[in-house]
N, C-alpha and C positions, 0 to 999 in steps of 0.2 A: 620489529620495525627496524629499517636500516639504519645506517645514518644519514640518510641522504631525506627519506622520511621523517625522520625527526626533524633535519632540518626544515626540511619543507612545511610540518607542522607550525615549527618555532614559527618561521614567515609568516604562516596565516590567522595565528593570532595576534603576533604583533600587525599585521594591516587590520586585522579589526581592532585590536588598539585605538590605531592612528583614527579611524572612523569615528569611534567611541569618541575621543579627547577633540575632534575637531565639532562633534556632536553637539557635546557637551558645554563647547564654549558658544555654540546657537540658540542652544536652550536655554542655557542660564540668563539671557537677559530678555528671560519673559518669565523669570520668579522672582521672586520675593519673599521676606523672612524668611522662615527657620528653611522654607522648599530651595531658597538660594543657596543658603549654606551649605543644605544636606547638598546639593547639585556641587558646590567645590570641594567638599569634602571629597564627594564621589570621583570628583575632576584629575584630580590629586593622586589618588588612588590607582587612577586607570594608567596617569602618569609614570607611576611607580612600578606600576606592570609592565609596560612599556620600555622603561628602563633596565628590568631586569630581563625581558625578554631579548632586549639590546644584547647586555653581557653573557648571553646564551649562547648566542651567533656567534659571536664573537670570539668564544671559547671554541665555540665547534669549525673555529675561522671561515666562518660564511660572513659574506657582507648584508647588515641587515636590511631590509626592503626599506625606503624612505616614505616618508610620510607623504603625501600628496598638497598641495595647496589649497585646495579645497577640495570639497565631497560634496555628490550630491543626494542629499538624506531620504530617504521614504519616506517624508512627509513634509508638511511645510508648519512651521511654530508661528502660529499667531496668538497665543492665550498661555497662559497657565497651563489648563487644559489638555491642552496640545503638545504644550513643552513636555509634559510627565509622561505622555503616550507616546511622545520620538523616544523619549528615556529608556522608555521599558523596551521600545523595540531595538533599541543601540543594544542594551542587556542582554536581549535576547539575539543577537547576532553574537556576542561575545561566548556566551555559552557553547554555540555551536561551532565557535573556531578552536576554541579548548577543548570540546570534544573530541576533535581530533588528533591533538596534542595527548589526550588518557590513555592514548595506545601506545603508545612511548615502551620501550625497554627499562627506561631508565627509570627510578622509582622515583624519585625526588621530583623528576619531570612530571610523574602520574599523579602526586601528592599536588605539586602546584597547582596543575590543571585542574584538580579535583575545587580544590579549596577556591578557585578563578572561578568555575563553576556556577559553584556553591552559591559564595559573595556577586555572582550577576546576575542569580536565578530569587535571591532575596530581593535585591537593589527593584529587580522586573516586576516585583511579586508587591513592593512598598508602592513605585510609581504608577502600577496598573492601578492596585485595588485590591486585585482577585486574588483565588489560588493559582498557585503554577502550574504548568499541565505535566501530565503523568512522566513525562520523558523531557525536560526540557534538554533544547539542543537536538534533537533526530528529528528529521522530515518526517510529517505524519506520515508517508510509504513505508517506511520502516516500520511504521507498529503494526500496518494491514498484516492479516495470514498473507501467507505464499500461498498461490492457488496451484493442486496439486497437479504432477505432469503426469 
């Protein structure tokens, strides 16, 4: 991966970041107990990713992508309910933007993005319910066979 790819990686998770953390602050006030907490814990976190995805850029003297003012989320939070399924689906956009961040040269890079992953593919897996699906982060067309030429 160049470095022009990497940087371009670094961007695309920190803009799912900034989705995630503006997300998070929609949903949060449609939980309550321990579902709030866990939701700022999580809030927090994403923050922190965010941050170091900052000093990434930054390093690599790219200016980092800014945050937008608002977003407009795939779904609309009116419940509990609802709140935990935007959650899992924020999750499950962040896996896929770290995704592309694992092809990185850099190992530290692969390591982070792996362990970003990981920690959004549990976070997806607690606020759905379910299991995770087989590959989270790849468009189901990637699992299909290639159909032969």
């Amino acid at each position: 991966m160049t470095v022009q790819e990497t940087v371009a990686a670094l961007q695309a998770a920190l803009a799912a970041e900034h989705v995630v953390i503006f997300g998070y602050g929609v949903l949060g006030a449609h939980l309550t107990g321990l579902q709030r907490q866990d939701a700022t814990l999580i809030w927090n976190a994403h923050r922190t990713r965010r941050d170091r995805l900052r000093s990434r850029l930054d390093a690599n003297g790219a200016k980092p992508v800014a945050s937008a003012p608002a977003y407009r989320l795939p779904s609309r939070v009116t419940s509990a309910h609802s709140a935990a399924q935007l959650a899992a689906t924020l999750e499950d956009g962040v896996v896929t933007a770290y995704a592309g961040l694992a092809g990185t040269s850099d190992a530290s890079l692969r390591r982070y993005a792996a362990l970003a992953m990981q920690e959004a593919t549990v976070r997806a897996v607690r606020w759905r319910g379910s299991p995770p699906v087989a590959f989270p982060g790849l468009p189901a067309s990637a699992l299909l066979p290639k159909p032969e030429t």
